[in-house]
VEXDO-361789 format. One record per residue (C-alpha): x, y, z; residue number from 0. Coordinates in pm, 1 decimal, decimal comma. Example, Ala and Ser with C-alpha at 12.3 -4.5 7.8 and 13.67 -1.06 7.14 Angstrom:
REM VEXDO-361789
> xx yy zz i
> 1230,0 -450,0 780,0 0
> 1367,0 -106,0 714,0 1
This chain:
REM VEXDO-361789
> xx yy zz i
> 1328,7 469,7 -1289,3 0
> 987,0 565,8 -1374,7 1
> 765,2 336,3 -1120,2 2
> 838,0 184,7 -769,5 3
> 623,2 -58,3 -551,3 4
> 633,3 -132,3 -187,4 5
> 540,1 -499,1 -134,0 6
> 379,8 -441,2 244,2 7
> 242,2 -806,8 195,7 8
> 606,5 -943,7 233,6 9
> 670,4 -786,7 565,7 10
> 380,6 -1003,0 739,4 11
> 584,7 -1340,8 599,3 12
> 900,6 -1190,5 719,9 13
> 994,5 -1007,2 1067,4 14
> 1369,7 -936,6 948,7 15
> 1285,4 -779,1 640,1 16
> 1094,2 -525,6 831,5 17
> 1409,5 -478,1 1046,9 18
> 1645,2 -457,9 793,8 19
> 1437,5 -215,2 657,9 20
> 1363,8 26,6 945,0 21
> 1734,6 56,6 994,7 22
> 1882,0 163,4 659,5 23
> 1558,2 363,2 549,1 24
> 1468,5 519,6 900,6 25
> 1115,8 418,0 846,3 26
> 931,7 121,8 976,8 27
> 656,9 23,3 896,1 28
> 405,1 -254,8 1096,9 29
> 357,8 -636,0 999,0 30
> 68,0 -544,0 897,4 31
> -114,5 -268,3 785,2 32
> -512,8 -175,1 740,7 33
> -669,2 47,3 473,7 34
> -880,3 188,6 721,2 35
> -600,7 269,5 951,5 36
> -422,7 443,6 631,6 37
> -702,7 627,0 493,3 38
> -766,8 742,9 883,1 39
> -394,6 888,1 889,0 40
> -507,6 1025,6 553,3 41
> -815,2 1179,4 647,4 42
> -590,9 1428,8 871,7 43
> -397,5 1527,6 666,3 44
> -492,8 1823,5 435,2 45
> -484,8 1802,8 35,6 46
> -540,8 1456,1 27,8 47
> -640,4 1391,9 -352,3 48
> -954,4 1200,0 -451,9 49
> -909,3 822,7 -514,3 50
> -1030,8 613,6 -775,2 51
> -1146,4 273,6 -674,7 52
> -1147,3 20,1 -925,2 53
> -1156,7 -365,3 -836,4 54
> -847,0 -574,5 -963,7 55
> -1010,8 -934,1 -877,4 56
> -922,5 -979,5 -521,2 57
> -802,0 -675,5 -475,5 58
> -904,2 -287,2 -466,0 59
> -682,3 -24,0 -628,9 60
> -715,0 305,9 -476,2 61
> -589,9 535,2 -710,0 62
> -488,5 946,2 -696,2 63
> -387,7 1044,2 -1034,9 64
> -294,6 1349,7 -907,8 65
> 14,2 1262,8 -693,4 66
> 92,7 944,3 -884,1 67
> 37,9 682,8 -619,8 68
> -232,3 355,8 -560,8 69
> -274,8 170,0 -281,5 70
> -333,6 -239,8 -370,3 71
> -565,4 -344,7 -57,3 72
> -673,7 -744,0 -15,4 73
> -1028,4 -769,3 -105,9 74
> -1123,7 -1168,7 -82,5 75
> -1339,5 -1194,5 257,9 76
> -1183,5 -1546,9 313,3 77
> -815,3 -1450,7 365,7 78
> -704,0 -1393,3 716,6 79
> -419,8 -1199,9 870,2 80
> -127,4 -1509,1 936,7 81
> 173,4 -1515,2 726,9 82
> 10,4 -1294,9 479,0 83
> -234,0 -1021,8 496,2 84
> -576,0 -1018,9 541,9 85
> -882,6 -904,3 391,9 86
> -893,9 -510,2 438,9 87
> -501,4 -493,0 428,0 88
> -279,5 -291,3 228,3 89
> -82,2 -522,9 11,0 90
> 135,4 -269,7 -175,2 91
> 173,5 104,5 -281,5 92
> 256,2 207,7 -605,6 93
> 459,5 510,1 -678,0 94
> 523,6 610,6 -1036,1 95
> 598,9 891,8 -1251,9 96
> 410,2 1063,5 -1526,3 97
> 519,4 960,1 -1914,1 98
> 615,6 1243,6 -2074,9 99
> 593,7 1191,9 -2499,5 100
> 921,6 1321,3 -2626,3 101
């Protein structure tokens, strides 16, 4: 496997699917969740890497090169926390690991 992504947006559509994943992860994570409420968290914690910010048309990828993760957050003013995720929200993180020429 050389890349994962955590579809947050799908756990404001569907309550069980947040369940089901709390219990055979051990980690749960909330309907919904706010970049501002992440990069807070991150703010405290030290080494955080620098981020990149590059707009993806509706959406903002925050990237850190360093530690191989981005963070896709809703950018479109119009949309509105419901059965989706709102503007400001984190709609997936991206995990993936460095290609290596062989």
């Amino acid at each position: 496997m050389a890349a994962v992504t955590l579809q947050l947006h799908r756990l404001a559509l569907d309550d069980d699917l947040a369940q089901t994943w709390a219990r055979s992860t051990g980690v749960a994570f909330p309907r919904y969740t706010s970049w501002e409420e992440l990069r807070e968290e991150l703010s405290c914690t030290h080494g955080v890497p620098e981020l990149k910010v590059t707009d993806q048309g509706g959406f903002l990828q925050y990237r850190a090169a360093s530690s191989h993760v981005s963070v896709i957050v809703v950018d479109d003013g119009d949309e509105e926390r419901g059965d989706c995720v709102g503007d400001g929200d984190v709609w997936s993180l991206d995990l993936w690991l460095p290609f290596r020429a062989g």
